[in-house]
N, C-alpha and C positions, 0 to 999 in steps of 0.2 A: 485473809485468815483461813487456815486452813479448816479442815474438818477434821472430826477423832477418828475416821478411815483413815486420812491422809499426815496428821499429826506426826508418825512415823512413818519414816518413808519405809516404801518396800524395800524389799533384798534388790540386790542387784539380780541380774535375768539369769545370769552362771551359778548365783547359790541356790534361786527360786527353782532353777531346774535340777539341781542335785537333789535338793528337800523333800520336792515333788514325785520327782521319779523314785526316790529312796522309799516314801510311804507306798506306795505300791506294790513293796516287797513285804507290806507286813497285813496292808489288806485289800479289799477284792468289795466289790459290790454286788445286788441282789440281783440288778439285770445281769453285770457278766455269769454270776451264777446260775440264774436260769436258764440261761443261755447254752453257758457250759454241758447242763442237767438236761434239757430238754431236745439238744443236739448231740446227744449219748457220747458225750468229749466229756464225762465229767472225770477227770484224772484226782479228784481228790475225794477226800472220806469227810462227809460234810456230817459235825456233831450240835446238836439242840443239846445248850450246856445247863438247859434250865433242867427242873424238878418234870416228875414223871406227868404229875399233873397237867402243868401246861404244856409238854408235852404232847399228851393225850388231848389235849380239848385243840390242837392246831398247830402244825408244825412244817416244814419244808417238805415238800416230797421226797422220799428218799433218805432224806436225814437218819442219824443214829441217836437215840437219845445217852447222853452219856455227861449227868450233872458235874460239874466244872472240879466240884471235891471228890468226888467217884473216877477221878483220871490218875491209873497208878500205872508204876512199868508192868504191873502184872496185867493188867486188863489191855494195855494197848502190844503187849506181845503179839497178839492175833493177827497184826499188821506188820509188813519189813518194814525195815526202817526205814527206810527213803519213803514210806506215805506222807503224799502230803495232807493235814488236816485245815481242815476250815471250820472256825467254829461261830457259833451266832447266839444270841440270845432274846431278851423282849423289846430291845431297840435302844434307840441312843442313853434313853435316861438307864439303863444297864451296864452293869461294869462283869459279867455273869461272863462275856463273850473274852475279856482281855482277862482274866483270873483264869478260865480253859488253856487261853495260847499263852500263858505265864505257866503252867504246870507242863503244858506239854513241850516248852520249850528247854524248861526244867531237864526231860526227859529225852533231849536231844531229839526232837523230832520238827519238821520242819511244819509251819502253823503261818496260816493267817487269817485274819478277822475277816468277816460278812458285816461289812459295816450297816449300819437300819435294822439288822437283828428282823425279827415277826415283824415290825413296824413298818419298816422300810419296802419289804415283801410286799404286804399287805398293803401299802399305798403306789406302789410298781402297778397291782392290778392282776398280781398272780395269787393262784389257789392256795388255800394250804391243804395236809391231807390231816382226816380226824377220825381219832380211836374211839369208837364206842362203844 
């Protein structure tokens, strides 16, 4: 009898590896990004899509705060186009991070998710920085 992992079989190894490698183009995790960040290779523009608040009480280092409704073509002109953005928010139970790279994808600009949001960060074992 099977189990309800195995009930369905998996993909064959040819689509699991299209599927797989295809999500990678749309996000990015908390280690590669600090890694990216802390080895001064960060080649993208990393946005904290939450409220000014949480914001201010903990955030990425580096990060721009810039709430996910607050992303118009006027405000992202300050960047060429070709920037890439990374956006993140309060962690998985958040949807604040995919409504960011839903607008700015809108806006023809090239976006991918920081999957773990604050959460994911914060359990990695890295700092946040905080406005007082």
């Amino acid at each position: 009898m099977a189990s309800s992992v195995t009930e369905i079989a998996p993909a064959p190894s040819t689509e699991a590896l299209v599927h797989f490698s295809r999500s990678l183009m749309f996000e990015t995790d908390c280690w590669d990004t600090h890694e990216a960040i802390s080895s001064g290779r960060a080649d993208f523009v990393l946005l904290d899509v939450r409220g000014p608040t949480a914001y201010a009480a903990g955030h990425v280092p580096g990060a721009i705060n810039l709430p996910h409704g607050k992303i118009t073509e006027r405000r992202m002109a300050e960047w060429p186009r070709y920037t890439v953005f990374v956006t993140y928010c309060a962690g998985p139970h958040c949807n604040g991070a995919a409504r960011g790279a839903i607008r700015l994808a809108e806006l023809g600009r090239p976006v991918k998710i920081m999957t773990g949001g604050i959460t994911g960060w914060i359990n990695e074992g890295f700092d946040l920085e905080v406005h007082v």
